[in-house]
KELUMLUM-53110 format. One line per field, with one value per residue: residue number from 1; y, z, x of N, C-alpha, C in turn. Coordinates in steps of 0.2 Angstrom, whole numbers, padded with zeros to 4 digits, always signed. Atoms other than C-alpha are relative to their C-alpha. Last residue first. Example, Ala and Ser with C-alpha at 12.3 -4.5 7.8 and 13.67 -1.06 7.14 Angstrom:
bami = [2,1]
nc2 = [-0006,-0006]
nc3 = [-0001,+0000]
nc1 = [-0004,+0004]
cac2 = [-0005,-0022]
cac3 = [+0036,+0039]
cac1 = [+0068,+0062]
cc2 = [+0005,+0006]
cc3 = [+0003,+0000]
cc1 = [-0004,+0004]
//
This chain:
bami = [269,268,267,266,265,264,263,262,261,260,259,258,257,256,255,254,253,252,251,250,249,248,247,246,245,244,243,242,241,240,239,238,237,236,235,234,233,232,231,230,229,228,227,226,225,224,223,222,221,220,219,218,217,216,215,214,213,212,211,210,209,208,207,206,205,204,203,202,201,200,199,198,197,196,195,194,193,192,191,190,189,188,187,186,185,184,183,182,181,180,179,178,177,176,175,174,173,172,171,170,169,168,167,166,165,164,163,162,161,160,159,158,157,156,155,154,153,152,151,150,149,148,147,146,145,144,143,142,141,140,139,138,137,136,135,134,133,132,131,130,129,128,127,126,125,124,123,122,121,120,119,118,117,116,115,114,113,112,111,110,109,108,107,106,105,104,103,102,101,100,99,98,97,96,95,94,93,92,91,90,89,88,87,86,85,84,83,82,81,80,79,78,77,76,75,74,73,72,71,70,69,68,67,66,65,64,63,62,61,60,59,58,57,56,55,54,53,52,51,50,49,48,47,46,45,44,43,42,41,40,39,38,37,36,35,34,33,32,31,30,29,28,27,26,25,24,23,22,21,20,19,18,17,16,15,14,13,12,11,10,9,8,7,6,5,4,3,2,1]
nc2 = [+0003,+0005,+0004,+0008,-0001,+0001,+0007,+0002,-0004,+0004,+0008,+0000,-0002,+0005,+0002,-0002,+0003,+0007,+0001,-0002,+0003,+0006,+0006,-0004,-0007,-0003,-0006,-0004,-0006,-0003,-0003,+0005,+0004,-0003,+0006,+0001,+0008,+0001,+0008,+0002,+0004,+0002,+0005,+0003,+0005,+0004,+0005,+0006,-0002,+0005,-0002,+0000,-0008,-0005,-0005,-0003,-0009,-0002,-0005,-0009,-0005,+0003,-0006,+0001,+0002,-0004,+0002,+0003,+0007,+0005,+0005,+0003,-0003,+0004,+0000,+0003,+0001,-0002,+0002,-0003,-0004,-0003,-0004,+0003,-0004,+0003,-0006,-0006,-0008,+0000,-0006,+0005,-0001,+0002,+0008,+0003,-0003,+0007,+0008,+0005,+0005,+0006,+0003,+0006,-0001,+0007,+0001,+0007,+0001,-0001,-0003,+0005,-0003,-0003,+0002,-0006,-0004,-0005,-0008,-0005,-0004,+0004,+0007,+0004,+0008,+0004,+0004,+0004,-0004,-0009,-0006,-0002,+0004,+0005,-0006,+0003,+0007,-0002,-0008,-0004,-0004,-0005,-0006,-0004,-0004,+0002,+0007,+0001,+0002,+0005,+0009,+0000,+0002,+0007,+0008,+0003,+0005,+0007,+0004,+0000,+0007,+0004,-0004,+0002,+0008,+0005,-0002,+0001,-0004,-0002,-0007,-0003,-0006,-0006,-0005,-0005,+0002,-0004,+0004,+0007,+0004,+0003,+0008,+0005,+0000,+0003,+0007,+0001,-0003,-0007,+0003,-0005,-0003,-0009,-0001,-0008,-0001,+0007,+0002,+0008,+0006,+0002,+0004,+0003,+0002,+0009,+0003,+0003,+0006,+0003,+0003,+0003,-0004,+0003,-0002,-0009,-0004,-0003,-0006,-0009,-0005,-0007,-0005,-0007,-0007,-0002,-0005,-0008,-0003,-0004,-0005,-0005,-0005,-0009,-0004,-0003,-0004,-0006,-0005,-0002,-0004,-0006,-0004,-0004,-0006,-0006,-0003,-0003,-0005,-0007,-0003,-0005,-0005,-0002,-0001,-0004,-0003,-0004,-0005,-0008,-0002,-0002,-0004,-0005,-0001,-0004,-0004,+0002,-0004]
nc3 = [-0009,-0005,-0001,+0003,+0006,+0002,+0000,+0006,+0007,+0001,+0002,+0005,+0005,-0001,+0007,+0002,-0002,-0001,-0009,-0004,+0000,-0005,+0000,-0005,-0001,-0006,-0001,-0006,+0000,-0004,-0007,-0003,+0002,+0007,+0006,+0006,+0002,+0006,+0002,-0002,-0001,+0006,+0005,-0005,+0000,+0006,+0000,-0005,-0003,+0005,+0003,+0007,+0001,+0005,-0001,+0005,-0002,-0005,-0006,+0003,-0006,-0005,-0002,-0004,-0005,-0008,-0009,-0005,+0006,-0002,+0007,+0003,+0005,+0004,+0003,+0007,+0000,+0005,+0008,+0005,+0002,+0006,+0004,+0006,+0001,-0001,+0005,+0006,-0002,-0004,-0005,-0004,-0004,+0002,+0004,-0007,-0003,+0006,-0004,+0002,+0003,-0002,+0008,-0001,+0001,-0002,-0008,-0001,-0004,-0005,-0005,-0002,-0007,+0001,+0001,+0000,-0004,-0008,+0002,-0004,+0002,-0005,-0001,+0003,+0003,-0006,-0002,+0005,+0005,-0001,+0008,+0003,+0003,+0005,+0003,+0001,+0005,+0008,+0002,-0005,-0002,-0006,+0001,-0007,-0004,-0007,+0001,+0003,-0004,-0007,+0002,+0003,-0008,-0002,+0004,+0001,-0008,+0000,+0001,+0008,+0002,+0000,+0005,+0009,+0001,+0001,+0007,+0008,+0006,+0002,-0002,-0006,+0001,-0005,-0001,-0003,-0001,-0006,-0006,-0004,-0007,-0006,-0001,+0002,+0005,+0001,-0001,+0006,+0007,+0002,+0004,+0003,+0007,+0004,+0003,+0004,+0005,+0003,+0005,+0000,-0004,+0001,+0000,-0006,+0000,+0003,-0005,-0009,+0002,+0003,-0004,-0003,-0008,-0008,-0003,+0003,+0007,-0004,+0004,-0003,+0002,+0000,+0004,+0004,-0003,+0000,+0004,+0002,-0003,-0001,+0005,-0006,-0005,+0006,+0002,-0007,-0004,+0003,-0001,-0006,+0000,+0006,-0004,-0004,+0004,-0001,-0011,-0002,+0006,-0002,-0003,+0003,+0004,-0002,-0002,+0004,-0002,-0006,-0003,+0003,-0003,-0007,+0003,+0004,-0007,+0000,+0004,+0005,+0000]
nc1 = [+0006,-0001,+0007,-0001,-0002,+0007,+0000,-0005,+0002,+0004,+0001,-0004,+0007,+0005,-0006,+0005,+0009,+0000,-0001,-0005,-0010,+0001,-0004,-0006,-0002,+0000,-0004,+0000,-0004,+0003,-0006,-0001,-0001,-0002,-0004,+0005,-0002,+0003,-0001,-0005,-0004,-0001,+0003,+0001,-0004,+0000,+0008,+0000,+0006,+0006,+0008,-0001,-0005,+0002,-0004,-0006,-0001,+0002,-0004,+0003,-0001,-0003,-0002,+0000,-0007,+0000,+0007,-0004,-0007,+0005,-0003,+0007,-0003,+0005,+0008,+0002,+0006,+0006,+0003,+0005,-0004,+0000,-0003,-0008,-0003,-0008,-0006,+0004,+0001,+0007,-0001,+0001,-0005,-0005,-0001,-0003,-0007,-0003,+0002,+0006,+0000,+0004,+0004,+0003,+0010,+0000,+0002,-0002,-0007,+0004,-0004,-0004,-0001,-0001,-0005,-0007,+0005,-0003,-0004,+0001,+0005,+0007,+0000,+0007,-0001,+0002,-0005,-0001,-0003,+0002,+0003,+0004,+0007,-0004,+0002,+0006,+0000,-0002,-0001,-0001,-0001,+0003,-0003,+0003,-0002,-0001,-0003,+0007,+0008,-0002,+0001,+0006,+0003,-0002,+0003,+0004,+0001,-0001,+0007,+0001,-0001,-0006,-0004,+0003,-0001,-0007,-0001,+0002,+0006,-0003,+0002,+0000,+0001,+0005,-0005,+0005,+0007,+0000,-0002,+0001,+0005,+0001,+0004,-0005,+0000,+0009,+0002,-0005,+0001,+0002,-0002,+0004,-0004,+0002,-0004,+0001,+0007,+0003,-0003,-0003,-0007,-0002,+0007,+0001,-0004,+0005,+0006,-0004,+0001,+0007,+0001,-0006,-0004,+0000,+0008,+0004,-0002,-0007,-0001,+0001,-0003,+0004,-0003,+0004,+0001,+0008,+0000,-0006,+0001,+0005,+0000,-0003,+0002,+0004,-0003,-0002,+0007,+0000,-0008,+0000,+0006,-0003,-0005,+0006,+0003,-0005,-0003,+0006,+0000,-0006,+0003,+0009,-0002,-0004,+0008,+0004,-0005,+0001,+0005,+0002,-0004,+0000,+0004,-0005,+0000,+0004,+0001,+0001,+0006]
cac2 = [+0012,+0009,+0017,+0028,+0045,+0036,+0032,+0050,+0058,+0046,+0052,+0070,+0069,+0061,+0078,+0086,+0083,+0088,+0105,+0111,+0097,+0102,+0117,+0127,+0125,+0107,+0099,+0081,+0070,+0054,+0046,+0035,+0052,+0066,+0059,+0071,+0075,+0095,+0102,+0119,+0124,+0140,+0141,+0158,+0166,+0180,+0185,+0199,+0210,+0208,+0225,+0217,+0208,+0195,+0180,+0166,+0157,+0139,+0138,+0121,+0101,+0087,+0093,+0079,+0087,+0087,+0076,+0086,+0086,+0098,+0108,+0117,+0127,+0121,+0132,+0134,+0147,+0146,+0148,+0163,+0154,+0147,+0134,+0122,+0122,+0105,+0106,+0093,+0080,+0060,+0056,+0043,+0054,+0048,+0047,+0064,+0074,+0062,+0070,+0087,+0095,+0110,+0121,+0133,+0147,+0149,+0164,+0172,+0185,+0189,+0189,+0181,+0198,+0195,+0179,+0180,+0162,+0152,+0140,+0120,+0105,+0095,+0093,+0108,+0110,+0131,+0142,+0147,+0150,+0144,+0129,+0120,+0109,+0123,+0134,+0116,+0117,+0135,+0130,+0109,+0099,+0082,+0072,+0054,+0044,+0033,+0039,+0056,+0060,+0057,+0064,+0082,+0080,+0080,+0092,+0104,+0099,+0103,+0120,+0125,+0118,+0136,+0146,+0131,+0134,+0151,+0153,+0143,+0152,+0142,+0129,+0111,+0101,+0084,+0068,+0051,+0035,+0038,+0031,+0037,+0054,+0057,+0060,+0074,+0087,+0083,+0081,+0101,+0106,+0099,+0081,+0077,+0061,+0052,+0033,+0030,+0013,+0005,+0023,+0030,+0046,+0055,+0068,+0073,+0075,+0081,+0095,+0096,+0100,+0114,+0123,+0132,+0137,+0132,+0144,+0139,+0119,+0106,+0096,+0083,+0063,+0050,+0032,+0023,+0007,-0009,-0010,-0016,-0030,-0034,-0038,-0048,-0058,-0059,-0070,-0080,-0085,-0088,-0098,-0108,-0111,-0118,-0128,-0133,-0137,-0148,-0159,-0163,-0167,-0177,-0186,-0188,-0197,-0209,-0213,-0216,-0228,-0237,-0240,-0244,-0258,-0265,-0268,-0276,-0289,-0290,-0296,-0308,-0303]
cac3 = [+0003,-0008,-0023,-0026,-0022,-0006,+0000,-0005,+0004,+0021,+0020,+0021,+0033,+0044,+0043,+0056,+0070,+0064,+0058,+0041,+0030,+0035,+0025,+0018,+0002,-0001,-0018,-0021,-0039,-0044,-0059,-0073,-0079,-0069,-0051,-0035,-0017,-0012,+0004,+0010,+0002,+0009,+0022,+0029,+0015,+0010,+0028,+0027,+0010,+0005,+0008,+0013,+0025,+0027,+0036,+0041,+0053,+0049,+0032,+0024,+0024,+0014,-0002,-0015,-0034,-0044,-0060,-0077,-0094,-0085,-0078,-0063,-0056,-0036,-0026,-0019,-0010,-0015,-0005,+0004,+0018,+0029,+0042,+0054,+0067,+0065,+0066,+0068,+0078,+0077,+0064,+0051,+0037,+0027,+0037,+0046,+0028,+0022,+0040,+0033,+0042,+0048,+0045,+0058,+0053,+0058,+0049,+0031,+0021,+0009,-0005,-0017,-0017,-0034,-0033,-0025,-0024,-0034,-0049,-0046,-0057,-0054,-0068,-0077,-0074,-0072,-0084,-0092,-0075,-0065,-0071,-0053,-0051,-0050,-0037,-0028,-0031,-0025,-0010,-0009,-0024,-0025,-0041,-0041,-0060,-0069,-0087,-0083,-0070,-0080,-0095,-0087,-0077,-0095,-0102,-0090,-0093,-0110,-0107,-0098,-0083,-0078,-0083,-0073,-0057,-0057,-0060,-0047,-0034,-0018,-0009,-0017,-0032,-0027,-0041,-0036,-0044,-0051,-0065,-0078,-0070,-0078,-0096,-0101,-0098,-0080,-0078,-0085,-0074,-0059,-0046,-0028,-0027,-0013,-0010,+0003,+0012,+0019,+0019,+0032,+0031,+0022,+0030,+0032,+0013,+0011,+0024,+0015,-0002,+0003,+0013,+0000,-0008,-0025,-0042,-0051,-0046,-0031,-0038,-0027,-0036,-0025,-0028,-0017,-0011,-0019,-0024,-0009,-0007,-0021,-0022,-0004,-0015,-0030,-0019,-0009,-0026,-0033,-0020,-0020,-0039,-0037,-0022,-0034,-0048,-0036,-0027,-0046,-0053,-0038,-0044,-0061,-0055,-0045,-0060,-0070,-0058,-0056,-0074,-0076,-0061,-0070,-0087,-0079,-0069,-0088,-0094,-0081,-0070]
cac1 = [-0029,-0014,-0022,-0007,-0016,-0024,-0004,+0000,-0016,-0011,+0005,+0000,-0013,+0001,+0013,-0002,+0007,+0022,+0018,+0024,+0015,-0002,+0000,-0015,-0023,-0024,-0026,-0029,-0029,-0032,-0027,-0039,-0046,-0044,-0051,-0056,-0051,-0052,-0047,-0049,-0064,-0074,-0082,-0075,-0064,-0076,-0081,-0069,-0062,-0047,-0040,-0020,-0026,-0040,-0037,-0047,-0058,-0066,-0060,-0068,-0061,-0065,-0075,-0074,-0071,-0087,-0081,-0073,-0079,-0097,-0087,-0097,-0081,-0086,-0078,-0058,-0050,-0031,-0017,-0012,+0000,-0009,-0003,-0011,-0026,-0039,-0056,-0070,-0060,-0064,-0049,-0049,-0041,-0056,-0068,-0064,-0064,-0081,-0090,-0082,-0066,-0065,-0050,-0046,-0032,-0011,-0005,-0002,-0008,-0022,-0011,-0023,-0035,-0041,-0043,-0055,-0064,-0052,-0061,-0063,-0065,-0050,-0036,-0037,-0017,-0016,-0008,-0026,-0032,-0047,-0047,-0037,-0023,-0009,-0018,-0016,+0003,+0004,-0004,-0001,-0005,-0007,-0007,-0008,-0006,-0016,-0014,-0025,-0014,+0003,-0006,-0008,+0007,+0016,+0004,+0012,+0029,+0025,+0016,+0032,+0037,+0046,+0028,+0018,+0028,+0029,+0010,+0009,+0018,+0028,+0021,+0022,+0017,+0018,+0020,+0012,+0017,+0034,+0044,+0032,+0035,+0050,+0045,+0059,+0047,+0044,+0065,+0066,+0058,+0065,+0064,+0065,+0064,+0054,+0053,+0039,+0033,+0051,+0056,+0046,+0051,+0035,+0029,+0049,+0050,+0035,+0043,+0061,+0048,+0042,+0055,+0063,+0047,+0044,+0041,+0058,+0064,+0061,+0044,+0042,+0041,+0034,+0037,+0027,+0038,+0034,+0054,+0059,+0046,+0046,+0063,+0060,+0048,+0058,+0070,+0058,+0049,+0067,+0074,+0058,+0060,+0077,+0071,+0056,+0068,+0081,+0068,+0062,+0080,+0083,+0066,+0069,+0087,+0078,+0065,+0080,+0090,+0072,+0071,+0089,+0087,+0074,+0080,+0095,+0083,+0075,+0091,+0097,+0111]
cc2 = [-0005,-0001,-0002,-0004,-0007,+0002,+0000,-0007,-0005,+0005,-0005,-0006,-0002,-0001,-0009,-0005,-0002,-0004,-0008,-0001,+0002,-0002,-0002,-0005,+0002,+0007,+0002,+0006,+0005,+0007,+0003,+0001,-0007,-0008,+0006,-0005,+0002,-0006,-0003,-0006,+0000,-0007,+0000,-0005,-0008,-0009,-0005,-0005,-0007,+0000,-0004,+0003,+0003,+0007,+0005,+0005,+0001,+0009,+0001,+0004,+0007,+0004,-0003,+0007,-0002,-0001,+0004,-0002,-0002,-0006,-0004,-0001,-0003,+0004,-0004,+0000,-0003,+0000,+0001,-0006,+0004,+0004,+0002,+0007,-0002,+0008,-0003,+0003,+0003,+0009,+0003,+0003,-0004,+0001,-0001,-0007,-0007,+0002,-0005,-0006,-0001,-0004,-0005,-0001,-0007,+0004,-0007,-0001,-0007,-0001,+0002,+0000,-0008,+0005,+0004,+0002,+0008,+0005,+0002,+0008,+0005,+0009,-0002,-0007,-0001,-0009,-0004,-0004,-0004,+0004,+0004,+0003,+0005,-0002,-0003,+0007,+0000,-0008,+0001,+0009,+0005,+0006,+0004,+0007,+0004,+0003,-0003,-0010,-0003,-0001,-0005,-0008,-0001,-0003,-0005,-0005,+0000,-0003,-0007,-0003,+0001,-0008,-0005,+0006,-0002,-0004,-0002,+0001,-0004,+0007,+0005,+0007,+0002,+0005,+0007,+0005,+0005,-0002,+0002,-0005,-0007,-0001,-0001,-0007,-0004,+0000,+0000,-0010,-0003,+0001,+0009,+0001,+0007,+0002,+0008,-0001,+0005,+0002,-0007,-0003,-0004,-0006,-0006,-0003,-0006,-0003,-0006,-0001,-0006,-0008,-0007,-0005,-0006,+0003,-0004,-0001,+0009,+0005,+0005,+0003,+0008,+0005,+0007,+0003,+0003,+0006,+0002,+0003,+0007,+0004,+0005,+0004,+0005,+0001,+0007,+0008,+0005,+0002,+0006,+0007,+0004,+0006,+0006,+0003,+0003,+0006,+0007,+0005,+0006,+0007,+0005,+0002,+0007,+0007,+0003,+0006,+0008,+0004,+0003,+0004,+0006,+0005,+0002,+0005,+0008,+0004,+0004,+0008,-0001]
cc3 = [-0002,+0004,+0003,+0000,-0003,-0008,-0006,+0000,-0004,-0006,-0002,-0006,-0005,-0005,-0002,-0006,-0005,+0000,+0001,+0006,+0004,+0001,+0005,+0000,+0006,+0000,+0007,+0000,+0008,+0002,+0005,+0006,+0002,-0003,-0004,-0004,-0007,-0001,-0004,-0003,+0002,-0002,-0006,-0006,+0005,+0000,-0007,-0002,+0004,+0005,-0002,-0003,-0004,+0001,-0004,+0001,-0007,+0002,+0004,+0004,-0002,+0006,+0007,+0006,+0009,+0001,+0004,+0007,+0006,-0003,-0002,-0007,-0005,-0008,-0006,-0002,-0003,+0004,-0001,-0004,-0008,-0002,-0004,-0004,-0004,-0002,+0001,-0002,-0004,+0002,+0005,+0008,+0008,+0003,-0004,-0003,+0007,+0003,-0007,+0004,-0001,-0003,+0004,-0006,+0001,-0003,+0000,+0008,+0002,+0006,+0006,+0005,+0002,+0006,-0001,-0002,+0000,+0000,+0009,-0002,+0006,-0002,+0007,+0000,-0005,-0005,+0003,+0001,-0005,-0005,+0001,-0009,-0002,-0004,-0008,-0004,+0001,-0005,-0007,+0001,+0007,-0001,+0007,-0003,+0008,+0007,+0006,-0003,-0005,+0004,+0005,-0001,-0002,+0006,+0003,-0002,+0002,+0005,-0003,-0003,-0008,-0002,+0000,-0007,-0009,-0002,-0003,-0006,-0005,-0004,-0002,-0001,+0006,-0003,+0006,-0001,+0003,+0000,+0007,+0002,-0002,+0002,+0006,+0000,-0005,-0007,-0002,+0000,-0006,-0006,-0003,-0009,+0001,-0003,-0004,-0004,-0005,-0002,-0001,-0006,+0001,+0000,-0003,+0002,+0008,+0000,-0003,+0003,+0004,+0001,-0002,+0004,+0000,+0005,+0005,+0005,+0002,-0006,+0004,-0005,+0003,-0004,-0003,-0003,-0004,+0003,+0001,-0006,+0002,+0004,-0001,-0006,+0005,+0005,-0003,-0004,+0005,+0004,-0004,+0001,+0006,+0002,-0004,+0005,+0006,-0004,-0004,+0005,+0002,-0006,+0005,+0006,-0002,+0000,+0009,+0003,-0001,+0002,+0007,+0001,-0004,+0001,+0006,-0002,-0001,+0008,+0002,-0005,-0006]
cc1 = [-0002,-0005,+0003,-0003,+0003,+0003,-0009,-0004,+0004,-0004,-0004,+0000,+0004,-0004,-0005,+0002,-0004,-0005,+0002,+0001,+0007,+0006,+0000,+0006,+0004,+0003,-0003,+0002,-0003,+0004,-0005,+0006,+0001,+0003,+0000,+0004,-0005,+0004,-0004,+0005,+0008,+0007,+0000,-0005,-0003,+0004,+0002,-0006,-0001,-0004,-0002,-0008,+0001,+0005,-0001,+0004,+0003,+0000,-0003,+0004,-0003,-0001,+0002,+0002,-0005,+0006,+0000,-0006,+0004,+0007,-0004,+0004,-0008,+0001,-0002,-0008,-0004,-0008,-0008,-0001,-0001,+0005,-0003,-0002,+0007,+0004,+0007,+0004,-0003,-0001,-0008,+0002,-0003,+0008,+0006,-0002,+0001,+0009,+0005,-0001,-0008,-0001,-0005,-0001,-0002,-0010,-0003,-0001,+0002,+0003,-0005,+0005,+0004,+0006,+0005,+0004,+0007,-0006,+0000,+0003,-0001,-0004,-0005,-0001,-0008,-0002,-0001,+0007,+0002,+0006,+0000,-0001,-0007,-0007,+0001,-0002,-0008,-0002,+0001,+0001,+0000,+0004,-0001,+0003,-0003,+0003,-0001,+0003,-0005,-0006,+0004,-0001,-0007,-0003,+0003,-0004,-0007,+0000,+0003,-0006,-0001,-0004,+0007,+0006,-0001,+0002,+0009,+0001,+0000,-0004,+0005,-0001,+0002,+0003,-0004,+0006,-0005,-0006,-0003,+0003,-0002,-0003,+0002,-0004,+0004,+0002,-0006,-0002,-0001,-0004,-0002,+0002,-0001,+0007,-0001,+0007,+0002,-0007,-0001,+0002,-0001,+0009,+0003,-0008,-0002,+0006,-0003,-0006,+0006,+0002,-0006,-0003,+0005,+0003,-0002,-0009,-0003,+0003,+0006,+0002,-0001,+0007,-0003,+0004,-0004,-0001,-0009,-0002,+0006,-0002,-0006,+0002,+0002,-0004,-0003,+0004,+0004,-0005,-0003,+0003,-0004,-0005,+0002,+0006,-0002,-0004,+0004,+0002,-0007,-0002,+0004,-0002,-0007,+0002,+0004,-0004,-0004,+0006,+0000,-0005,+0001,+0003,-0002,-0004,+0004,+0001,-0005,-0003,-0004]
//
């Protein structure tokens, strides 16, 4: 074999070789793509923190629980006190407040845990509160988040009782829950009355829903509750933030709205 025939036959041994080597990156690199995609797709769940500690109801955070069982979209946690002030929310993408008393709440996080939810919403974070937990978000009290621009109606007469009441949705309310009814029946259980707080450091809040009827026991005086918010969307900062005063959470039916608040708190819509 002459010399150049030799020369040859190694360049096209070479050039063979470079091409097994090709075949075998991109198949490598396939495998991974596939790979980190089925990763992705398990960990792009929502991770939802619940509050589960001091100043929650027992049943609060078993029902955003059950609003939330689809488990290829939702990753719920519940989490205590103690956790908020430790930093665990920046594993998490929406924390809930539920139904219980506020003030409890915020006394057991302590103005650290506070501030931690404070700068979890104001860092991008979701915030929804539920009764107690939307007593929470408001400025109305010194213990309270100051993370949507609303003071309580009455506040003096918070014990108002409890029962089923109409909530009527706004025209932005049925848009954004994607619903064609005007009211909807579901649970009170004294939260908060909300109203426009006129801040000027924080944005209007979104008014969704209002109280259709009410309840007034206990010497709160009548009429005061009627057309008053029910459901409040707003930002704080680069987070978004919800509070709802009655609960939608304990009926089945109703466990939907829920989901579709969390999903809008994480910017999935």
């Amino acid at each position: 074999m002459t010399q150049r025939k030799l020369e040859y036959k190694t360049r096209e041994s070479a050039r063979i070789l470079r091409r097994i080597a090709n075949v075998s990156f991109c198949m490598c690199l396939l495998s991974i793509v596939v790979a980190d995609g089925n990763a992705f797709s398990q960990t792009s769940r929502i991770r939802v923190a619940v509050y589960a500690d001091t100043g929650g109801s027992d049943a609060g955070p078993a029902n955003v629980e059950l609003s939330l069982a689809d488990a290829s979209t939702y990753e719920v946690t519940r989490i205590a006190a103690e956790d908020v002030r430790r930093g665990v929310l920046t594993n998490y993408d929406v924390v809930v407040q539920p139904g219980g008393s506020g003030s409890k709440q915020a006394k057991n996080l302590q103005p650290s845990g506070v501030d931690s939810i404070r700068q979890f919403v104001r860092r991008g974070g979701g915030y929804l509160g539920i009764c107690a937990g939307a007593y929470l978000a408001t400025s109305e009290y010194e213990w309270s988040l100051h993370i949507l621009n609303s003071k309580v109606i009455d506040r003096a007469h918070w014990a108002r009782g409890k029962g089923d009441v109409v909530m009527r949705l706004t025209q932005a309310g049925k848009e954004f829950f994607g619903v064609s009814s005007d009211t909807m029946t579901l649970n009170y259980a004294q939260g908060p009355l909300m109203a426009p707080a006129g801040i000027d450091s924080l944005p209007p809040y979104r008014e969704l829903a209002v109280f259709e009827t009410e309840i007034a026991k206990n010497d709160a005086p009548i009429g005061i509750m009627l057309g008053k918010t029910a459901i409040a969307q707003s930002t704080f900062g680069a987070g978004r933030v919800f509070a709802v005063s009655p609960h939608p959470e304990k009926s089945e039916s109703l466990r939907p709205l829920i989901a579709r608040i969390v999903r809008w708190l994480a910017k999935k819509d």
